[in-house]
Structure formats: C-alpha cells, structure tokens
C-alpha positions, 0 to 999 in steps of 0.5 A: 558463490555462497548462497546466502550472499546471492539471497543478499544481493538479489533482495539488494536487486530488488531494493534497487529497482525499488527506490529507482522507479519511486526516486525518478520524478518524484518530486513532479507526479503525482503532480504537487498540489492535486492532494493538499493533504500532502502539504498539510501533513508536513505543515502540521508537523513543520509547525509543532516543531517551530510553534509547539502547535499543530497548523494544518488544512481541515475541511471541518467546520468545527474548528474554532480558529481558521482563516483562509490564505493563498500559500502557492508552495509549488507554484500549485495555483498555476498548475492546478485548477482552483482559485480558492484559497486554503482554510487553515486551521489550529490546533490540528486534530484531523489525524495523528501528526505521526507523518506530519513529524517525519515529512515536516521535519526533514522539510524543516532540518532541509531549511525550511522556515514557512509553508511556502518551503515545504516543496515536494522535492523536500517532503516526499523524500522520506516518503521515497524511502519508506516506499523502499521499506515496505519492499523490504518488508513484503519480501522478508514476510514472503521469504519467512512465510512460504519462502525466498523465492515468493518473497522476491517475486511478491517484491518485484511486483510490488517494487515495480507496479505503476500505481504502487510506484506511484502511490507511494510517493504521495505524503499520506498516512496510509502509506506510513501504515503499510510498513507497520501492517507488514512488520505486525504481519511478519512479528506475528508469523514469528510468534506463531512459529516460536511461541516466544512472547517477545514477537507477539510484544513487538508487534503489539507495539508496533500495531499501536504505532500504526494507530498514530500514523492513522486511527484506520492502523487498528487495523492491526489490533485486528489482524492480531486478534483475527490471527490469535483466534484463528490459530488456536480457536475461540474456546482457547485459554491461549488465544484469549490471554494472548489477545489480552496481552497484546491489547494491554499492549497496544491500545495505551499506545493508540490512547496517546493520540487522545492524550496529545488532542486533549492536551492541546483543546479537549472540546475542539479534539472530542468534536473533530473526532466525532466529525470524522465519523459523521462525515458522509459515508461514501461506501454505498452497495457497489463498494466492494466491486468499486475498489477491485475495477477501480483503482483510484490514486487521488480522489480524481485520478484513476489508474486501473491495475491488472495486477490488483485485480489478478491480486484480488483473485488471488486472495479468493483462491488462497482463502479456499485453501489451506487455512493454517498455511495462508491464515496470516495473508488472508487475515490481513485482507480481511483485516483491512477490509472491514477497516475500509468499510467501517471507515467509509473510505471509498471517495479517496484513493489513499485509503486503499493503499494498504491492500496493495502489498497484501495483494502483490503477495498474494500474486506471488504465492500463486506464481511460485506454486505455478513454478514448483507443481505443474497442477498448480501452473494454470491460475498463474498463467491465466492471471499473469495473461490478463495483467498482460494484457492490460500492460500492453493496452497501456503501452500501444494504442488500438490503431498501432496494436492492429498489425500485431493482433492476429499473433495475440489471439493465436498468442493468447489462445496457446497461452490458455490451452497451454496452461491447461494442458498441465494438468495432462502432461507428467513430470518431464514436462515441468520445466518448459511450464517453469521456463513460460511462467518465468519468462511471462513474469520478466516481461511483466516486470519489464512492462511496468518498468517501460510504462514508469519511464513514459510516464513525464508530466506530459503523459500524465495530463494527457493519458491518466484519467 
C-alpha cells in the first residue's frame, strides 16, 4: 500500500478516535449549567443575530442595563445547587462575541428562537468539532516540525487524555483560541523554513483572530515576536522588520473588537474593559506549582493529569536542548505562560486550556526520541511510568488494587532499572527498548479510553472532585 495513504488514513484513525470520545456524552458532562459561561456565549451571539444586540450573563456591575431572571435551559435549577437567578445584562462587552456567533448560531440555524432553546445537545456540537480540529492541527505541526510519527503520538495523547476530551467539550473561548494558537504555530514553521512571506502574513492574520475569540489570543502576537527574534536575533534588520509587519497585520484586527464595543456604547465598553483588568488577581506566588499539580476543568471541578505534569517536564527537558530545533514549541509555553499570569487567570479552569496540546507535543517529541536513540529511551519510560500510575489510581481503588501490588513494585522497579540500562546496552538491543516504550504507550492511550467510557453522569458526581 502507498505510503502517503497509509499517513492519510492513520491521521483519520487518529480523528476517529478523537471525535468518538469528544461526541459520547457531550451534551451530559461536563454536567450543563456548572459554567454559565457556556450559555452566555451562545446567548450573546443568539441575540446579535435576532436582536442586533449582544445579551449575555456579566458579573460586573458597571453595566447600566441588567436585570435578573430564571432562564432554567437544561432544567440547570434542578440539577445544580444554586437558587439565584441569572443577571442579564446588555450590551454585552465582557469578551469578544467571536464563539458566541458560532455556538449561538448553529443554536439559532437548529431553531432556536429563546435562551431557553440553547440546550447543550445544540451548542456544544460546534464545539465537539473544533475539538476534532486542533487534533489535527497538534499532528500537522508535529509532523512538519519533528516528523509523522511525533505527530500522530502527540495526537493521540492529545485526542484521548480524559481532562482534554473533557475540556474541549465546554463553550469557552479558550478552547476557540487553541486551533488559531497551533495554526499561528504551524504558519510560522513554515515561514522559518521557506522564508515566504505569505506564511509569516496567514498567521498574523490568524493571531489577530485569535484576539477576537479572547483578548488572552495576543498570545499569539507574542509568540510571533518570541519566534522572530529568537531566530534571527535582537540586533537583526530582519527580525524587527518582520515583527513590524506582522504587527501591522495583526493588531487592526485585534482593534476590531474596539470598533464593535465603541459602536454599540463607548462609555460602558471602555469601562468593562478597564474592569476586566481590575478585577481580583487570583494568581498569588504558588501560582506556577498550583497550574502544574492542579488541573482544574471549572472553577470547582478538578481533574488532575499524569500526562500534563509528565508534559510540563517535557517542556523542561526540551528547553535545555537544541534551541533552534524546539524554539517554536518552547516559545509557544512560554508565550502563554506570561498571557496567564498577566491575566490573573488561575481561580478558572478554561484559562489553562491552551497549554494542554503544547504540552501533549512536548510529550511526543520525548517519546519518539525514546524510540529512535536508546540514549534517549530512559525520560520516556520514567514519564510514561508515572502517567501509569496515575491512570490505574483512577481505574482500580486502593482496596481492590491490594492483590496486584507486589507485581507493581517488582513491575515498577524493572521499569526503572530497565530504562536506565539503556544507557548500557549497544544497538542490537534497541528494539526490545523500542517494543517496551511502544507497548507502555498503547496501554496508555487504552487507559484513557476505558476511564472516558466510565465516565456517566453518575460517575461524575460520585468520584471528580
């Protein structure tokens, strides 16, 4: 069989798999109504279309028209526990209405005339598919950046990690700002490698997108400038002319939000704006340990990864290496990193969502090299370890984990001595190294699977914090 084809239809096994786990359930976990957000989006841009006027949820006071009312979409005031009803307030100004218009309007082109319509079986569907996209976009940028096989294992751990699957789901710009991050990422690897401008043009255009999804999508301006003068240096002609141009480019786009706030009311825009940034600053010194031991997927709900903080070391490990090979990845961390802590974003889940794909590749770059150089074999092993463990922990109780844990120390011990004895074996030996890291990486991706398909309604009240 060709090779392209089989290229072709694993990166369809890959999007398969993907849009499976993101479509089961999606409409019931996370449970409707633990973010409001997710309604207000899609109310925000259901009323621009019907009304010409952006009607969402605010918690800001500055507002000079809100009222409050109890709009039960989803039955919300029987399933969750708060009897308040929601402040409505317009014109809506507290983001950019970007998602609001995709999520509101597949709700209003499925019929829907009221808030009460705008049910999560409706407006989380665009959502299921833009979760399938940035798949796509993680496994391009792998592919043309270290290769086709980094590409489809950053995928798959991607298109399968339990609080991915279940983030992506949720009506929050983030998860809007995660294919345009990944697309500006790929734009500029191709501009780096061709030198054409027309790369370094697409991407400041889609990095001014970003910017209308979220104001946290400049982001990407700073990952352009980050990338531009890493590769060519502060003292270069180039790298300033080219931040010039893609700054030209990108930030009259970013400015469109501005247009569309001071159209609609100058004063009350200008004032929700400077609200945003005096709110309370929810990022004290633990901050940075906080977002890699904690991984929250709403302000409440807490789903801790092995596989991000096995990211986050991966991130380490590769920004010790070669900077010119890994300078687009380890910019792109970086990038959002101070996005994150300029923007106080730690209190809520969604704003850490965009790290989540950068890390999986980070993951995947260390695992391929673990399969191709057996002095490279022991990180991945030790990592992929830990993320075991912490998928069984999830699986199998302590009691019922009792009978199997003398074959998990014994297990656990050979995988650790194993993964340093790499380091003393010759050639000959790499394919058993290759076999283990192969083998240890299906049954992770097989681990997440099976935790996905026991994750019901049920499950999710009883065992996620």
């Amino acid at each position: 069989m060709n090779r392209t084809l089989v290229k072709l239809l694993t990166v369809c096994l890959v999007l398969g798999l993907s849009f499976g786990l993101r479509a089961r359930r999606y409409r019931e976990i996370p449970i409707p109504g633990q973010s409001v957000d997710e309604y207000s989006n899609s109310w925000v841009g259901l009323s621009i279309i019907r009304l010409g006027m952006p009607v969402g949820i605010s918690g800001f006071g500055e507002y000079k028209h809100k009222f409050e009312r109890y709009i039960n979409v989803d039955r919300i005031y029987q399933y969750i526990a708060s009897a308040d009803p929601l402040t409505i307030n317009y014109p809506w100004f507290d983001h950019p209405p970007t998602l609001g218009l995709i999520t509101g309007g597949v709700a209003y082109l499925s019929g829907a005339k009221y808030f009460e319509d705008t049910t999560a079986a409706v407006i989380r569907r665009p959502m299921v598919i833009i979760g399938t996209i940035s798949v796509l976009l993680v496994v391009v940028f792998g592919w043309i950046n270290y290769g086709f096989l980094t590409g489809v294992v950053g995928g798959l751990i991607f298109a399968s990690v339990p609080l991915v699957v279940l983030s992506s789901r949720m009506i929050q710009s983030e998860n809007a700002i995660i294919p345009c991050f990944l697309a500006c990422m790929i734009l500029m690897a191709k501009y780096l490698k061709t030198n054409k401008s027309k790369w370094l043009l697409t991407a400041a255009i889609v990095a001014g997108l970003a910017s209308l999804f979220k104001l946290s999508g400049v982001a990407c301006h700073l990952l352009a400038i980050m990338v531009l003068l890493g590769r060519y240096g502060l003292s270069s002609k180039k790298a300033w002319s080219d931040v010039l141009f893609f700054l030209a480019v990108s930030l009259p786009i970013t400015g469109w939000y501005a247009a569309y706030g001071l159209a609609y009311d100058g004063k009350t825009f200008i004032k929700i704006l400077f609200s945003n940034y005096d709110r309370f600053y929810g990022i004290g010194p633990q901050a940075l340990v906080d977002l890699v031991k904690y991984q929250r997927l709403t302000q409440g709900k807490f789903l801790t990864e092995g596989w991000l903080i096995a990211g986050w070391m991966s991130w380490l490990a590769l920004m010790a290496r070669n900077r010119r090979k890994h300078l687009i990845l380890v910019s792109a961390v970086l990038a959002y990193l101070i996005t994150y802590v300029l923007f106080g974003s730690q209190p809520y889940g969604w704003y850490a969502f965009p790290f989540w794909p950068l890390l999986n590749i980070c993951l995947g770059v260390l695992v391929v090299e673990g399969i191709k150089d057996r002095k490279a074999a022991m990180p991945p092993i030790v990592l992929m370890l830990l993320v075991l463990g912490d998928n069984i922990s999830r699986l199998i109780g302590l009691d019922d984990f009792q009978p199997w844990s003398d074959i998990w120390r014994v297990g656990i011990s050979f995988g650790l001595l194993l993964s340093m004895s790499s380091w003393w074996f010759n050639k000959k030996q790499m394919p058993v190294y290759r076999a283990i890291i192969l083998i240890l990486f299906i049954v992770l991706i097989y681990l997440n699977v099976r935790y996905m398909n026991q994750v019901t309604v049920e499950y999710w009240w009883q065992n996620v914090s």
